[in-house]
Structures are given as C-alpha cells and as structure tokens.
MARTIRO-214096 format. One line per field, with one value per residue (C-alpha): residue in one letter; x, y, z. Coordinates in nm, 2 decimals. Layout:
BEGIN
r	c(a,...)
px	c(X,...)
py	c(Y,...)
pz	c(Z,...)
//
This chain:
BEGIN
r	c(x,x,x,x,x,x,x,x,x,x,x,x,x,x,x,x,x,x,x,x,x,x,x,x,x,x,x,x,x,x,x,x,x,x,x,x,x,x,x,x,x,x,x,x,x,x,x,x,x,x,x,x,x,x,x,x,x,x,x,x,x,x,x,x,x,x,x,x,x,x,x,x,x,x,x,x,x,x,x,x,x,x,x,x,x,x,x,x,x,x,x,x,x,x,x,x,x,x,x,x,x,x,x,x,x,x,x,x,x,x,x,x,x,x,x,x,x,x,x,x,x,x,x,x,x,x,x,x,x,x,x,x,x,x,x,x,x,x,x,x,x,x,x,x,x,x,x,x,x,x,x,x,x,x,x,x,x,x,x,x,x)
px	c(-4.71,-4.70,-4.41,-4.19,-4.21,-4.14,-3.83,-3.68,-3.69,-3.53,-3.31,-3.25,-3.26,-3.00,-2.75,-2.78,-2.60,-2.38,-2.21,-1.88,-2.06,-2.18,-2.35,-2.23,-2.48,-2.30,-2.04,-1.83,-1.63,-1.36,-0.98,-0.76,-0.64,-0.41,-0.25,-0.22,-0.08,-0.07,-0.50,-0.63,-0.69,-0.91,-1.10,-1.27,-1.64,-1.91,-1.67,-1.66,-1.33,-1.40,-1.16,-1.19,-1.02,-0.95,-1.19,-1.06,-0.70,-0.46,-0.13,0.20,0.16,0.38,0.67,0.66,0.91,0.76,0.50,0.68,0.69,0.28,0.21,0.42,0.25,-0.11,0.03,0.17,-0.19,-0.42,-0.23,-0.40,-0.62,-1.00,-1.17,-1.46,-1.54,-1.79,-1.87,-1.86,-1.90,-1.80,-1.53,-1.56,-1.43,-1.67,-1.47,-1.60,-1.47,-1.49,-1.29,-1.12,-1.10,-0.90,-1.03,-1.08,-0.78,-0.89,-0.67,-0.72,-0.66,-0.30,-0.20,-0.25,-0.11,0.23,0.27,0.20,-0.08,-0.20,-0.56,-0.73,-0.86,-1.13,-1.31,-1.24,-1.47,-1.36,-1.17,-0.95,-0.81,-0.66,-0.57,-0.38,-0.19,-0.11,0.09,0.24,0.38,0.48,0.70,0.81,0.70,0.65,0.61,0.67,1.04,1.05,1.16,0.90,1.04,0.99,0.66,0.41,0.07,-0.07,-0.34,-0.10,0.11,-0.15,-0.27,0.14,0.18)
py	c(3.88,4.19,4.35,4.02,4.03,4.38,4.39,4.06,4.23,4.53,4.30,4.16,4.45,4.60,4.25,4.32,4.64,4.61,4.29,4.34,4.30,4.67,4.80,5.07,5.36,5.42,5.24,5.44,5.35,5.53,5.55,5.67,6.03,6.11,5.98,6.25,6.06,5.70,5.66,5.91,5.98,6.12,5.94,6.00,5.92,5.96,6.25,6.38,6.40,6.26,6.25,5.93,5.90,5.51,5.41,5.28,5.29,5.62,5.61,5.85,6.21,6.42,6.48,6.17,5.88,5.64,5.91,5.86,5.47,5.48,5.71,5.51,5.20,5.30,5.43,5.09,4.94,5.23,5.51,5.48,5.19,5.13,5.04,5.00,5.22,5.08,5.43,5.40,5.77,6.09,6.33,6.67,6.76,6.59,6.34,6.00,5.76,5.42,5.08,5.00,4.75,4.69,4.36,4.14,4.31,4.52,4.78,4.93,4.60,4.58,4.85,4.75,4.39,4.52,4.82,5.10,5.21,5.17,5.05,5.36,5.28,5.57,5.45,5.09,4.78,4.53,4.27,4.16,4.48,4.46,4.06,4.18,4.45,4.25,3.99,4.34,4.38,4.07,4.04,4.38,4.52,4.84,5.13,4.83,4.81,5.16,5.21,5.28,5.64,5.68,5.48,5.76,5.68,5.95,6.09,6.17,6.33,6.54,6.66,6.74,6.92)
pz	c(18.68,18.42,18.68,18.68,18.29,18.30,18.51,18.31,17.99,18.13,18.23,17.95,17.70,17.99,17.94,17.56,17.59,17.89,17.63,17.46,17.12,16.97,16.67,16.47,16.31,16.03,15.79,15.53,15.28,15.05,14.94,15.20,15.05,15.39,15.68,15.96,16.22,16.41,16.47,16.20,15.85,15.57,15.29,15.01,15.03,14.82,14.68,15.02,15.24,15.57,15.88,16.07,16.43,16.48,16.79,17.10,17.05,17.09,16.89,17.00,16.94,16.72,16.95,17.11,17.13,16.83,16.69,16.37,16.34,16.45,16.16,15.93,16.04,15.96,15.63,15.54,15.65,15.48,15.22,14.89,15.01,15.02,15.41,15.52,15.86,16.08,16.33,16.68,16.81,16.76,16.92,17.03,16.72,16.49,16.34,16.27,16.54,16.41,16.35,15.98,15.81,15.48,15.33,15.62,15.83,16.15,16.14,16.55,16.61,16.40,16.52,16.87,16.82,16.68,16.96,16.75,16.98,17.34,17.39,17.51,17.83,17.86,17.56,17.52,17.51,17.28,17.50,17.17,17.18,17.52,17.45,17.18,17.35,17.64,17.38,17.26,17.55,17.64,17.32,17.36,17.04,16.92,17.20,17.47,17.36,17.54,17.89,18.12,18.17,17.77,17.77,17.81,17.73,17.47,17.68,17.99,17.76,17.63,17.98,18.03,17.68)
//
C-alpha cells in the first residue's frame, strides 16, 4: 500500500511539472534604461542595471533582414517604461531570462503576435506563444511577410555567422 502511494505522488508531483504552467524564482522590476536589440534590454533595479534577455522568443540579429524593425518594436513596447520581469532561467552569459510585462501587456508575447520574433523552439513551453505566432504567420506579419529564402530563423543564422 505505502509503494502505490508512493509511485502516485511521484506521479503526480512529475504531472505538476511536466504542465505548461511554470513558476518563476525571481521577479524584477525597474525603468527600462536601454534597448539593445529585438529580445533584450537593461533596467534599472534597485539602483542596479540589469540586462534581461526576453525568454522563449529569439528576435533578428543585427545584420539580419528585420533586425532593425524588432529592436524598434520592443523600444515602442519598453524604452523609458517600468515592467515587471518574472525570471525563467539564465543564459550562459548570466543575464536574467525572463517574460515582461508593462502593465498587464506580455511583451514576448507582443512581440511574437506582431512577427517581430520567432518562438524559440529550443526553449519554449508556453503554448500561447506558438498560438500567437502561428496567426503571425498566417496574416503575414512582421518577419512572415519575408520570403522563405530571407526568413532565417535567428539561431540558424547564428550557427552560419
């Protein structure tokens, strides 16, 4: 009896992460100070700058067709604004990896929804995310008004850069 009880709240416990619902560890909040490109930026927290990479999504690269219309994007959703970052990881690099918010506006999601960035398939999990993206592309918006020979998905152009 103590080994069925066992393995069904393993079981359990196991459903209760494999779900599309997450927790974050950390949430920041500050001014944006500077948009560097399409999915990151800095803000000012606690008097502190903090670079925050925007979590599951991966925006053109500088050089790329529509690198300049991503960045500009996030700066017309962020520049000189206060959000709320709910952490999801961190990258090699040590930047927070998390999802904004500016009032009650998810930005990864925004961005996403108008074509400014892909979902990024490696680290996704939210299931919006690639909803909204799919009605990207079917009303051709943003980087899905490319052709497919200009449509190159930021991390296969970083493995060919």
């Amino acid at each position: 009896m103590k080994q069925i009880t066992f393995v069904l709240l393993i079981l359990y416990l196991f459903s209760l992460v494999s779900c599309d619902d997450f927790t974050f560890s950390n949430v920041y909040e500050g001014k944006v100070v500077k948009v560097l490109d399409g999915d990151s930026f800095n803000i000012l927290h606690q008097g502190k700058v903090i670079r925050i990479r925007l979590a599951e999504i991966d925006a053109p690269e500088y050089g790329q067709v529509m690198w300049e219309k991503s960045k500009l994007a996030l700066e017309r959703f962020v520049a000189g604004k206060f959000v709320v970052i709910e952490e999801f990881d961190r990258d090699q690099y040590g930047r927070i990896v998390g999802h904004a918010y500016v009032k009650e506006t998810w930005i990864n999601a925004k961005l996403v929804q108008q074509g400014h960035a892909y979902v990024y398939t490696r680290y996704a999990v939210s299931k919006k995310l690639y909803e909204f993206e799919a009605e990207a592309q079917k009303h051709k918006r943003g980087v899905w008004l490319l052709s497919e020979h200009e449509r190159v998905k930021p991390w296969e152009w970083r493995k060919q850069n």
